[in-house]
C-alpha positions in Angstrom: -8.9 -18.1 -19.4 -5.6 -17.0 -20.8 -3.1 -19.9 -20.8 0.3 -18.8 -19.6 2.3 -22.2 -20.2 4.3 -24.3 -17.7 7.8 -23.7 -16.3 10.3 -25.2 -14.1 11.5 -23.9 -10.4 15.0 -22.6 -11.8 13.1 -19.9 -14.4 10.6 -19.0 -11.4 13.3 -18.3 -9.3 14.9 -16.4 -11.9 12.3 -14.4 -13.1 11.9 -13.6 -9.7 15.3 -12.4 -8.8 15.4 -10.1 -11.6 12.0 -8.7 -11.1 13.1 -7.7 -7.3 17.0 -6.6 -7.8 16.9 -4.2 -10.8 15.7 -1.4 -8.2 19.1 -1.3 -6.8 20.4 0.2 -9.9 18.4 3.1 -9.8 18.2 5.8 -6.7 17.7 3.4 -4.1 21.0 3.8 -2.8 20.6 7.6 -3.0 17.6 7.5 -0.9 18.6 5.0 1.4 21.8 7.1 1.8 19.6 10.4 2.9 17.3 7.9 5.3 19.4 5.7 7.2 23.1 6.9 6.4 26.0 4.2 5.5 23.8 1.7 7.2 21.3 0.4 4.4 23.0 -2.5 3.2 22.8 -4.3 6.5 19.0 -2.6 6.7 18.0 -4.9 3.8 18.1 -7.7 5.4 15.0 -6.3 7.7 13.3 -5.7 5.3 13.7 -9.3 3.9 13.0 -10.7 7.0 9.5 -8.7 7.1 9.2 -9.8 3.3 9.3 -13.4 4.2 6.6 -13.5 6.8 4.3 -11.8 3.9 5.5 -14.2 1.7 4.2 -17.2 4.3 1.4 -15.2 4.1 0.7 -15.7 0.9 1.6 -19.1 0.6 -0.7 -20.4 3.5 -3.2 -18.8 0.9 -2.6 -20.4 -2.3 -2.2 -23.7 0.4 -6.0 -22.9 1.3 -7.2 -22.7 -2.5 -4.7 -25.4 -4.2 -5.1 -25.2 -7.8 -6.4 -21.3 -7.8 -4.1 -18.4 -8.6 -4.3 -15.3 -6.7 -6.9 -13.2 -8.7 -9.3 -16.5 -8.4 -8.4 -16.4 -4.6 -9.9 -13.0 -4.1 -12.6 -13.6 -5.8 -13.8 -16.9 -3.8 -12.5 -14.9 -0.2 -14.1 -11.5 -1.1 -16.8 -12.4 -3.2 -16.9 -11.4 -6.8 -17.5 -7.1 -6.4 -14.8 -7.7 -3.5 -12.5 -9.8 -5.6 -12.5 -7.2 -8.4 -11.6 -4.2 -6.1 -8.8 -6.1 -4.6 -7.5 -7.7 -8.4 -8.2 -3.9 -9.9 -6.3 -2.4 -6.6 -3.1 -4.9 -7.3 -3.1 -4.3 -11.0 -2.9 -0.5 -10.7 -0.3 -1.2 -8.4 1.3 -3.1 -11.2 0.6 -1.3 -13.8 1.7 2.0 -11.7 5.3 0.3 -10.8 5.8 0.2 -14.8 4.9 3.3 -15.8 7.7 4.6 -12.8 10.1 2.1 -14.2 9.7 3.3 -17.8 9.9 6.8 -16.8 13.7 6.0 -14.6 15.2 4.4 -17.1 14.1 6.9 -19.8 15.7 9.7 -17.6 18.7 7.7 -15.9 19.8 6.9 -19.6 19.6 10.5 -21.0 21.2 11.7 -18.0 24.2 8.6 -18.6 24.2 7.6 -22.0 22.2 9.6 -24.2 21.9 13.2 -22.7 20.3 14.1 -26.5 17.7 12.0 -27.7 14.3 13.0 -26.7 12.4 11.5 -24.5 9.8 10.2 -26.9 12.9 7.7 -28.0 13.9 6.7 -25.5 10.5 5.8 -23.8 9.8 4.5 -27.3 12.7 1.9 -27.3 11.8 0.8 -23.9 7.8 0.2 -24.3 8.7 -1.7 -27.8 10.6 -4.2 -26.1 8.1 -4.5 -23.1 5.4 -4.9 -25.8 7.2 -7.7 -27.7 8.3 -9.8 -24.3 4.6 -9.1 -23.0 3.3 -10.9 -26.8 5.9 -13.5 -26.7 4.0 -14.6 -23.0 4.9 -15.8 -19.5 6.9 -18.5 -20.5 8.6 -17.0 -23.0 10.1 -14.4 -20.4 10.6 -17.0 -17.6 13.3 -19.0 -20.2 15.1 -15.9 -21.2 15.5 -14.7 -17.6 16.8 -17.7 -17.0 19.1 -17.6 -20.0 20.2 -14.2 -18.7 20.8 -14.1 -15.1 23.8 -16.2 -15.4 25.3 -12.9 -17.6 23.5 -11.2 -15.2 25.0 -12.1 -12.3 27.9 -11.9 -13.4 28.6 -9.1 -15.1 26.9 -7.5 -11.4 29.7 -9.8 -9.6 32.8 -8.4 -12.0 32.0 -5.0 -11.6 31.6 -5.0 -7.3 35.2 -7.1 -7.6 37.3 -5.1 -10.0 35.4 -1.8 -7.6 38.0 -2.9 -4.7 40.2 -0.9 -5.4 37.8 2.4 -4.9 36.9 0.7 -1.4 37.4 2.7 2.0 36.1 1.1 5.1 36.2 4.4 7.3 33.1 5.2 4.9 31.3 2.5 6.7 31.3 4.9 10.0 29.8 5.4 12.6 28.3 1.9 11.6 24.6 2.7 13.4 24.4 5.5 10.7 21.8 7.3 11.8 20.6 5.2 14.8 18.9 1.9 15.0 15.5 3.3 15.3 15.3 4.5 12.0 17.2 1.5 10.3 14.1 -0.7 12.1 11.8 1.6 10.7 12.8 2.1 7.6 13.8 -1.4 7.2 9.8 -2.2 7.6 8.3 0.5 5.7 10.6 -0.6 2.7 9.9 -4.1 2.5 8.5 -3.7 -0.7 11.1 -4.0 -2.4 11.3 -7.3 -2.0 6.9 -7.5 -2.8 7.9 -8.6 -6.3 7.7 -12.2 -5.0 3.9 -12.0 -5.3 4.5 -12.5 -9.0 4.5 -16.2 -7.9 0.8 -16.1 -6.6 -0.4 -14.0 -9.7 0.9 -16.7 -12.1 0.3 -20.0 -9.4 -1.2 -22.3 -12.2 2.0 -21.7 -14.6 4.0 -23.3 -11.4 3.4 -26.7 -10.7 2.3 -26.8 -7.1 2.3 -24.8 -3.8 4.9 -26.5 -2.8 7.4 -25.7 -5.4 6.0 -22.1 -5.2 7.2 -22.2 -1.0 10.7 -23.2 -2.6 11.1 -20.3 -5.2 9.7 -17.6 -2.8 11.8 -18.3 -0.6 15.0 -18.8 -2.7 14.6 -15.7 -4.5 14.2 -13.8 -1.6 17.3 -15.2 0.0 19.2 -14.5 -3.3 18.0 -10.7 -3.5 19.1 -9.7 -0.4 22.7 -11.3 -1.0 23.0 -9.4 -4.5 20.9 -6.3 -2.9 23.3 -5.9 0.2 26.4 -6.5 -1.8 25.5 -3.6 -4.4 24.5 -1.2 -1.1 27.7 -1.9 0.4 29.7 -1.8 -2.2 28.1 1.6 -3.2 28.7 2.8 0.9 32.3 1.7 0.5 33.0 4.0 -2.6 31.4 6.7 -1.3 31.3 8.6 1.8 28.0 9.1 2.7 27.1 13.0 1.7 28.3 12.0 -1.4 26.1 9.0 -2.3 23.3 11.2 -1.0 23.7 13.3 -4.3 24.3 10.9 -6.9 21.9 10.1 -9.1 22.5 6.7 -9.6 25.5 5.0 -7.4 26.0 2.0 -9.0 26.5 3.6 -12.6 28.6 5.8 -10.6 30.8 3.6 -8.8 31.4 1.2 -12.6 32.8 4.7 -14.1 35.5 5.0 -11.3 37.1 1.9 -12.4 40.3 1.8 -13.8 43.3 -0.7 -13.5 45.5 1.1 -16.7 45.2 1.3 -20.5 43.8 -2.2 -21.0 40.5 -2.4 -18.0 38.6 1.0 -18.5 35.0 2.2 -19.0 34.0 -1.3 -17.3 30.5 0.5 -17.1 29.6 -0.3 -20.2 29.5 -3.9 -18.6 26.8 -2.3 -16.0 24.9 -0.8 -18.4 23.8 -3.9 -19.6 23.3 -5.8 -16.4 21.0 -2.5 -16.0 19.3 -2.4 -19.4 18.8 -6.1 -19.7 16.9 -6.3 -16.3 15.3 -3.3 -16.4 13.6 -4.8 -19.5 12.7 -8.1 -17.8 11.6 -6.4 -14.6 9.3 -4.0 -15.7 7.7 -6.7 -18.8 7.2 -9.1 -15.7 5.5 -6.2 -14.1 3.3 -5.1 -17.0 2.6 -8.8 -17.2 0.9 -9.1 -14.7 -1.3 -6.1 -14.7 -2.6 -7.7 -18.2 -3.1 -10.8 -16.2 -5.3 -9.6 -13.4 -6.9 -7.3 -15.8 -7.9 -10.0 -18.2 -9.4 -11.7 -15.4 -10.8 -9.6 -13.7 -12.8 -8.4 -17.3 -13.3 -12.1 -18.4 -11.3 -11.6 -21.2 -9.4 -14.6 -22.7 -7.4 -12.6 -25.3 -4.9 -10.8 -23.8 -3.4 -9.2 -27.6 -5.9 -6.5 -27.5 -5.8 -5.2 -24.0 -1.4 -5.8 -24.4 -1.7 -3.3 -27.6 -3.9 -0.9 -25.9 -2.2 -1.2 -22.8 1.3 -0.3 -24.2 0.0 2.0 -26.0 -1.2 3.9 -23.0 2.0 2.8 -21.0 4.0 5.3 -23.5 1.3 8.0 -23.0 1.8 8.3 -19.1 5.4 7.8 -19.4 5.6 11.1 -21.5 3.9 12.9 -18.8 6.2 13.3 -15.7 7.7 16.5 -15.7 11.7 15.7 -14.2 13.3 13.1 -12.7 13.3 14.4 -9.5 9.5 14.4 -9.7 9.7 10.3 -10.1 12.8 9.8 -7.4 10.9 12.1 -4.3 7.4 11.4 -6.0 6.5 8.4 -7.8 9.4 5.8 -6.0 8.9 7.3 -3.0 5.5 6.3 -3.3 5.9 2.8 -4.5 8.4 2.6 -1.4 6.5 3.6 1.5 3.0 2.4 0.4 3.9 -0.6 -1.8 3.8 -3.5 1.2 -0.3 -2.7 1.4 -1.1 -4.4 -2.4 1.9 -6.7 -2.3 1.8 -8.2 1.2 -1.0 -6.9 3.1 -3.4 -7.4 0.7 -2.7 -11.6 0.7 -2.7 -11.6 4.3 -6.3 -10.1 4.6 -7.6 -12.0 1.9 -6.0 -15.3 4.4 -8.2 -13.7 7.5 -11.0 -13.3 5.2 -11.3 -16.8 3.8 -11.3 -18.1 7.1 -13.8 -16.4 9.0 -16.2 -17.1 6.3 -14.5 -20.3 5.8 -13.4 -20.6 2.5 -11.3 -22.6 1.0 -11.0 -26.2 -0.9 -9.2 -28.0 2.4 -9.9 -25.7 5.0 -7.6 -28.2 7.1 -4.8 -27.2 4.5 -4.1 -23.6 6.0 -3.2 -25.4 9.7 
């Protein structure tokens, strides 16, 4: 058993946050632009809502098995073949999210900041630092993300405030965008985005109890859709909507409009590292935990190996993809539409599972 160390509700929460918002700086506003018009920042909010009954979900599990983390819990619900499949099935998930996250910041970087480094750099710079957070251990990154988000935060916070003046509120209308049958739909499908929280189940015996896990779910939920609709707004606002459609990333976009005379310009350097910073943490967090539910579902207590060979292989696949709009329409959209199934389904069957063949420490402790 690999031992991941103990940390507090603050670092949870934190870790958490970071791991869910860092998508917004990428094409999600683009996307959510073509699919549901001006209206996605208030479509969110559905998808938080559906988020949070997963989330229950998944805590009236780790309440059935206290003292088990999630990869342990589908091994005592499915049996140990079953338990494997559903692990391996969450881990490629995992593993697949970094691979797409190392391949959109390697292009969204040389389309931004460094148009002529190769892409062998780039992806380079970004695995490296992955690698040495993923050695350094779970702990390790829970503390710094906690150091960080303050920075973090803010930095996100100054750039939407000094964007005011690039504001127009007719871009907001018609306010139904495209009509309220596909923000409910949408709104649904794209709950994932908020299936980060499952982090917390994966990593269960690092926390110290299910009911402190109930506490950070929820919390870092709540605070990633406040920080996620802000960011969609605020992107809406600056741009009219068949505009925003065709921007690669909005956010970077909207930081490089800002200008208030010869002393406040080029504030998007201030973006780029909100961006960078929780790219990093995001997609180590990620990585993370494949390594977790691979080492267990393996039997393997030393993770070093499998972090080596699994980095290495990490840079490999994130060579391959052939342009950025192969990874926006093909790989995100993927993660998008399909990613509730591992992240919130998966938990729930496990739940229905464990009690009809009544499984469970304190069957009583799932009423």
């Amino acid at each position: 058993m690999i031992k991941e160390g103990k940390f507090g509700v603050q670092e949870a929460v934190s870790l958490t946050v970071i791991a869910i918002v860092s998508k917004v700086f990428f094409s999600s506003p683009a996307i959510l632009a073509g699919l549901v018009g001006n209206t996605g920042w208030y479509m969110t909010f559905i998808s938080a809502a559906v988020a949070l009954i997963g989330f229950g979900f998944i805590y009236l599990l780790l309440k059935r098995f206290p003292g088990k983390d999630l990869a342990e819990i589908f091994e005592i619900s499915f049996g140990r073949v079953g338990g494997f499949a559903a692990s391996g099935l969450l881990g490629f998930y995992m593993f697949f999210t970094t691979i797409t996250r190392t391949n959109e910041m390697t292009e969204f970087l040389k389309v931004y900041v460094m148009p002529l480094s190769p892409n062998w750099f780039v992806a380079g710079i970004f695995v490296a630092c992955v690698f040495m957070l993923c050695m350094l251990g779970l702990e390790s990154m829970a503390r710094v993300s906690k150091l960080f988000i303050y920075f973090l935060v803010f930095g996100f916070a100054a750039v939407l405030a000094m964007g005011v003046q690039n504001y127009d509120v007719n871009n907001l209308f018609p306010i139904l965008g495209q009509g309220l049958d596909k923000v409910a739909f949408h709104g649904v499908i794209r709950s994932s985005i908020y299936g980060e929280v499952i982090i917390l189940a994966i990593f269960a015996k690092s926390l110290h109890g299910v009911k402190y896990i109930k506490k950070e779910g929820i919390r870092a939920i709540l605070i990633s859709v406040v920080i996620i609709s802000a960011g969609l707004l605020a992107c809406s606002l600056t741009f009219p909507n068949y505009i925003q459609q065709e921007i690669t990333s909005p956010m970077y976009e909207m930081a490089t409009l800002i200008d208030y005379g010869r002393f406040i310009q080029r504030v998007e350097s201030i973006f780029l590292y909100v961006w960078v910073i929780g790219e990093f943490i995001s997609a180590s967090i990620m990585f993370y935990s494949f390594i977790r539910l691979f080492c267990h579902s393996f039997r393997i207590t030393d993770k070093k190996p499998i972090v080596i060979g699994s980095c290495i292989t990490l840079y490999a696949l994130a060579l391959m993809h052939k342009d950025i709009i192969t990874i926006i329409a093909g790989y995100v959209a993927v993660i998008r539409g399909l990613g509730s199934l591992p992240m919130l389904t998966l938990p729930l069957i496990a739940l229905i599972v464990a009690s009809i063949r009544k499984k469970g420490g304190d069957v009583q402790c799932a009423k």
